[in-house]
C-alpha positions in Angstrom: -57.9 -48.7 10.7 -58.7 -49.4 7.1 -57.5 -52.4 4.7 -57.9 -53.4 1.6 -57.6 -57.3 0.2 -55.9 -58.8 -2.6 -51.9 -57.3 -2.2 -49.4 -59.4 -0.4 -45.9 -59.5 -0.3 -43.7 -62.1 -0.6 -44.1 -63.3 2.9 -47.8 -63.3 2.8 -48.2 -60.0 4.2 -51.0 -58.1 3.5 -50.1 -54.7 1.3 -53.1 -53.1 1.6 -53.3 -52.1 5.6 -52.9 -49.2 7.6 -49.4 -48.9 9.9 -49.0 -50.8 13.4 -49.0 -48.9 16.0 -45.2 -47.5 16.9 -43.8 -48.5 20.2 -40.6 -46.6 22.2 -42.4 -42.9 22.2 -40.4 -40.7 24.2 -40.5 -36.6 24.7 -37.9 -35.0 26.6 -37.9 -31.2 27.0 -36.1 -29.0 24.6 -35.6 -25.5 27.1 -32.5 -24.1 26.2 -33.1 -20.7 24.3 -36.6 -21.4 24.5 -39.0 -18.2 24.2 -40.8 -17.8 27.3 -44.3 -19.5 26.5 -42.9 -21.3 23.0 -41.4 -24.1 25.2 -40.2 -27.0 22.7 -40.2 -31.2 23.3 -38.3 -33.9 21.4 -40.2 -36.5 20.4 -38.8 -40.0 18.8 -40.7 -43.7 18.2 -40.5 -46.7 16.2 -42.6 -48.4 13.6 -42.8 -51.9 14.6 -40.5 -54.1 11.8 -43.5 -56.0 11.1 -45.7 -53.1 10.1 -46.6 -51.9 6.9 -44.7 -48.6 6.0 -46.1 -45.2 7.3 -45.9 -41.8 5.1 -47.2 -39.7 7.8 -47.1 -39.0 11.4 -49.5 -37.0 13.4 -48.5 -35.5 17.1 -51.1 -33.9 19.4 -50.3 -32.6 22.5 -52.5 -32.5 25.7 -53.3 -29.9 26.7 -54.3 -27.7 24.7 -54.8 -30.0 21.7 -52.0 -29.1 19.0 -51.5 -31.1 16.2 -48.2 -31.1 14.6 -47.2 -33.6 11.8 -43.7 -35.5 10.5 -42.6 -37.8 7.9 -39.9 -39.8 10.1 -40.1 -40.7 13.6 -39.0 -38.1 15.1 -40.4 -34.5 15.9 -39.7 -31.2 17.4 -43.2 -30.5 18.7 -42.8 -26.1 19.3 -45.3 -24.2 20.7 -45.5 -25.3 24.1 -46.8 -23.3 27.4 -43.7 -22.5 29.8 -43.9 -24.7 33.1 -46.7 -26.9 31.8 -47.3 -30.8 31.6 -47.8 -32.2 28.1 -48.1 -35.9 26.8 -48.3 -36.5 23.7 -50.1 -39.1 21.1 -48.6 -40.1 18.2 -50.5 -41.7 15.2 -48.9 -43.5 12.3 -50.8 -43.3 8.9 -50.6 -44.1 5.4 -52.6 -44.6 1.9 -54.8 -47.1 3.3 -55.4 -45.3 6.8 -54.6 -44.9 10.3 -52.6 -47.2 12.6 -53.1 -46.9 16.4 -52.7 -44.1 18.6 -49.6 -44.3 21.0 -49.6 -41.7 24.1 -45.9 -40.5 25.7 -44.9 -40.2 29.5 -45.8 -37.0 30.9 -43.3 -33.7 30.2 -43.0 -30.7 31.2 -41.7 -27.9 29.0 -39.4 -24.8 30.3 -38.4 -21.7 28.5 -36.0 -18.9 29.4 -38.0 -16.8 32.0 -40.7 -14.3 31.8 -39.7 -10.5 31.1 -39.0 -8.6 34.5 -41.4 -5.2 34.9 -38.9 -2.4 35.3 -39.9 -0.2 39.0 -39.4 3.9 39.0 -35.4 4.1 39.0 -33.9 6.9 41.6 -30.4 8.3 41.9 -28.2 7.4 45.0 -25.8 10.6 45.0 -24.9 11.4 48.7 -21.0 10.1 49.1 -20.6 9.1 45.5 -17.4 9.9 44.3 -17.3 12.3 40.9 -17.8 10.0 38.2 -19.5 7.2 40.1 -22.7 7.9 40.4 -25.3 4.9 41.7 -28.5 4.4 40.8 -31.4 2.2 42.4 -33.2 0.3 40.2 -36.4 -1.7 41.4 -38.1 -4.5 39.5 -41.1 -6.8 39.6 -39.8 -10.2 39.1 -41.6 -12.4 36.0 -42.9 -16.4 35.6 -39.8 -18.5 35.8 -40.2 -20.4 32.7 -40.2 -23.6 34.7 -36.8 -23.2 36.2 -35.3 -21.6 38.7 -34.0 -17.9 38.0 -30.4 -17.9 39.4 -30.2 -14.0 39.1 -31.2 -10.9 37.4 -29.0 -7.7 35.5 -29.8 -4.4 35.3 -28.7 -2.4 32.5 -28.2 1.4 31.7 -28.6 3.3 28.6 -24.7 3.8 28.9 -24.3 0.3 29.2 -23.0 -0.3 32.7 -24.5 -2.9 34.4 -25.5 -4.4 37.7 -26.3 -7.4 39.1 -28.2 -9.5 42.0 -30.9 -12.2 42.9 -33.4 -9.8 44.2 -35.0 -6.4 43.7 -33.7 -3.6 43.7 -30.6 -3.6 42.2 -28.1 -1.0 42.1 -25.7 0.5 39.2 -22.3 2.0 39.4 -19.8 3.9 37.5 -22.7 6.5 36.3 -20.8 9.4 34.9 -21.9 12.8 36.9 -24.8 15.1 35.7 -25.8 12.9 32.8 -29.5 11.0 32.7 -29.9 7.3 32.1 -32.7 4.6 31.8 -32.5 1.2 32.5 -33.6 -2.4 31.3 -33.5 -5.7 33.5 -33.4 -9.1 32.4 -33.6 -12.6 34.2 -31.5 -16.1 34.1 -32.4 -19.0 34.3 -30.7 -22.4 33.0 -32.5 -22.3 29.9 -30.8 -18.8 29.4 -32.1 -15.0 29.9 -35.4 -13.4 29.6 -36.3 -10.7 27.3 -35.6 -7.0 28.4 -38.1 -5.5 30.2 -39.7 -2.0 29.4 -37.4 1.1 29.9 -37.3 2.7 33.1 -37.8 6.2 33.9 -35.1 8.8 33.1 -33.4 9.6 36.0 -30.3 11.6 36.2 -27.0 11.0 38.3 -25.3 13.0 40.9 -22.1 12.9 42.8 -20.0 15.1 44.9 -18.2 18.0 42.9 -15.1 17.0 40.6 -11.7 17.9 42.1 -10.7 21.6 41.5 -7.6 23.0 40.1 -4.9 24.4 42.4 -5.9 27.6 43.8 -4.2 30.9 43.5 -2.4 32.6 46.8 -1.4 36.0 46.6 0.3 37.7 49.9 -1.6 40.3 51.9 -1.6 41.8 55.1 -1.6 39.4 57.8 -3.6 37.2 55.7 -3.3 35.4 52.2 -6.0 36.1 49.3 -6.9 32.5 48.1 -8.7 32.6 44.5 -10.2 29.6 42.5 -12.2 28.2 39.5 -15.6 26.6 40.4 -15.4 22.6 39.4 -18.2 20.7 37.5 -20.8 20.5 40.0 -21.4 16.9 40.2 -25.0 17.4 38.9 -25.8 19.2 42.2 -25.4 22.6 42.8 -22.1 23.9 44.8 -22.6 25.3 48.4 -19.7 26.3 49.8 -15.5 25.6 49.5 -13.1 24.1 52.4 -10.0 25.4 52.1 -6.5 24.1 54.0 -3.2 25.2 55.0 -2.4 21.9 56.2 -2.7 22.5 59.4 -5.9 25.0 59.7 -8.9 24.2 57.9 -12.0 26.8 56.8 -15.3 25.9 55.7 -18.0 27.0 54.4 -16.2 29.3 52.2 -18.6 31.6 49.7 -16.4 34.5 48.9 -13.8 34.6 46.0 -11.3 35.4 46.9 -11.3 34.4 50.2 -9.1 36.0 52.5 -7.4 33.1 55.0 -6.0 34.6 58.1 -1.9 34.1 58.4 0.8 35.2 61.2 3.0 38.0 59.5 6.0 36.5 57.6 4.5 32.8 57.2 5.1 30.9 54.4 2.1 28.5 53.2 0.7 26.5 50.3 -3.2 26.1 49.9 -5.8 23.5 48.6 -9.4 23.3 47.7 -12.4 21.4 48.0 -15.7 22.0 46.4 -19.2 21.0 48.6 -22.6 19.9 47.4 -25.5 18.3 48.8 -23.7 14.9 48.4 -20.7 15.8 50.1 -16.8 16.8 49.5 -15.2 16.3 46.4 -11.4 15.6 46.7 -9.0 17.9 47.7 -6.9 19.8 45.4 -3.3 19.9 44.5 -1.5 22.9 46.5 -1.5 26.3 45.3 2.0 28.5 44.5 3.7 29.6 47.8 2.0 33.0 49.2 4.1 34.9 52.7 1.8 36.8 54.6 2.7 40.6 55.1 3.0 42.8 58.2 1.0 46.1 58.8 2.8 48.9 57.0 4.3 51.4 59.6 3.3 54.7 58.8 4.7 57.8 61.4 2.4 60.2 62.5 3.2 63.8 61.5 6.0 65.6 64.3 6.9 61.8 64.4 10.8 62.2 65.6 13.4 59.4 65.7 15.1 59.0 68.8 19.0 58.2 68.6 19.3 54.7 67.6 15.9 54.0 65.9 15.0 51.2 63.9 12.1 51.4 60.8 10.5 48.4 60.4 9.7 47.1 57.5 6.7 49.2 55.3 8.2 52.4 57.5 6.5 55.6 55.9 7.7 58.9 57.2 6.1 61.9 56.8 7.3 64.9 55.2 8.2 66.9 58.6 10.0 64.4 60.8 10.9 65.7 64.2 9.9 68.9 63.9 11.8 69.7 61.0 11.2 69.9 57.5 12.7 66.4 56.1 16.6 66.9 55.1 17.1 70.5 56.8 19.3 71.0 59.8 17.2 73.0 62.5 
């Protein structure tokens, strides 16, 4: 402390003197919104009423040794190392010198947490419905910031999120056959983290969308069942089920596909398409198709006993009976 003689004040008091020391230093942590490693403490004091005035007042932290200044007792002291201890010193100065020094209480500064490192994201297709896709998204979890991280959101390049406390986390709602990337961050009570890195590209896949109604056409014994191929969910399309209602075929490749029906019966169809994720849903019903009988065709000399019925599809030759067809014999 320096001084110089021959100024007092009214009261006697010496002019010409460095500032008293200041009393009622406290630093409490800042942390909310705090960058990760640029932790923040609020520092106040006062200059005893007997001192001479101060113009300036120097901070320094320890550790680390940062010296930050202010004109009025108070400071913002920025800068600070997430989850580390700091006191601090204040020192009140003017003109004529330096008071004493005056060290805080201990505190320790917290920040929003550390960025999360992004894993290799892969798609969970098998059972997914069209349109849902899932994807698996690991993580390496970062520093803290010096308080507890209450969870942790993942976040695709399409903007559907997911979240959890722990790695991995999944995401839903990933529209079929189209490739995302995705970002996590972390929360604590100070807020969240920066994004991490971008993940890999990895794209989605479901089971096939549903299909359109099918089209039935009557055939022999039988109904011809034809249909459009749906989008494919991303994986390729293996094989159809088709359904009366009451008998089922799989593992349908042909189109059209010929489905076996009793003469006469009347029938609706639907569709499903297969991939290596599974069934998509089942179609609407198709238009009403009734199967045909065999067509009856008479061998030649075929004659027709008294009383005979022709079925239906009945095709008789031109000699019938032995005679040529519409002459008496």
């Amino acid at each position: 402390m320096s001084k110089q003689a021959g100024r007092f004040s009214a009261d006697g008091q010496d002019q010409h003197v460095a500032p008293l020391a200041v009393t009622g230093l406290t630093a409490t942590d800042v942390g909310t919104g705090r960058a990760y490693n640029n932790g923040a403490a609020n520092l106040s004091w006062t200059l005893p009423t007997n001192s001479i005035a101060a113009t300036l007042y120097t901070v320094t932290s320890t550790p680390a040794t940062t010296t930050q200044t202010s004109a009025t007792t108070s400071l913002t002291f920025i800068g600070l190392a997430s989850n580390t201890s700091y006191t601090f010193t204040v020192v009140p100065s003017n003109s004529y010198g330096s008071g004493p020094s005056t060290t805080s209480g201990s505190v320790t500064a917290t920040t929003i947490p550390q960025a999360p490192t992004i894993g290799t994201a892969t798609d969970t297709g098998s059972g997914r419905p069209y349109n849902n896709g899932l994807a698996t998204v690991p993580f390496t979890a970062g520093a803290t910031g010096g308080k507890a991280i209450t969870g942790y959101t993942v976040t695709s390049s399409g903007s559907q999120t997911g979240t959890g406390t722990t790695s991995p986390i999944t995401v839903a709602n990933l529209a079929s056959a189209t490739a995302y990337t995705y970002t996590v961050i972390a929360t604590n009570a100070n807020g969240n983290s920066t994004s991490s890195s971008a993940s890999n590209s990895v794209t989605a896949t479901t089971v096939p969308a549903t299909m359109s109604a099918p089209t039935a056409t009557a055939a022999t014994n039988a109904d011809n069942i034809a249909y459009t191929a749906p989008a494919n969910g991303g994986s390729a399309i293996t094989s159809y089920t088709i359904t009366d209602g009451a008998t089922t075929v799989p593992n349908v490749t042909a189109n059209p596909y010929a489905f076996a029906e009793t003469a006469g019966s009347s029938k609706t169809f639907a569709i499903q398409a297969v991939n290596a994720n599974g069934s998509g849903s089942l179609s609407a019903y198709s238009n009403t198709a009734v199967a045909l009988a065999p067509a009856f065709f008479a061998p030649p000399g075929f004659f027709a006993p008294p009383g005979f019925f022709a079925p239906p599809g009945f095709f008789a030759p031109p000699v019938f009976g032995g005679c040529p067809k519409g002459q008496a014999c």
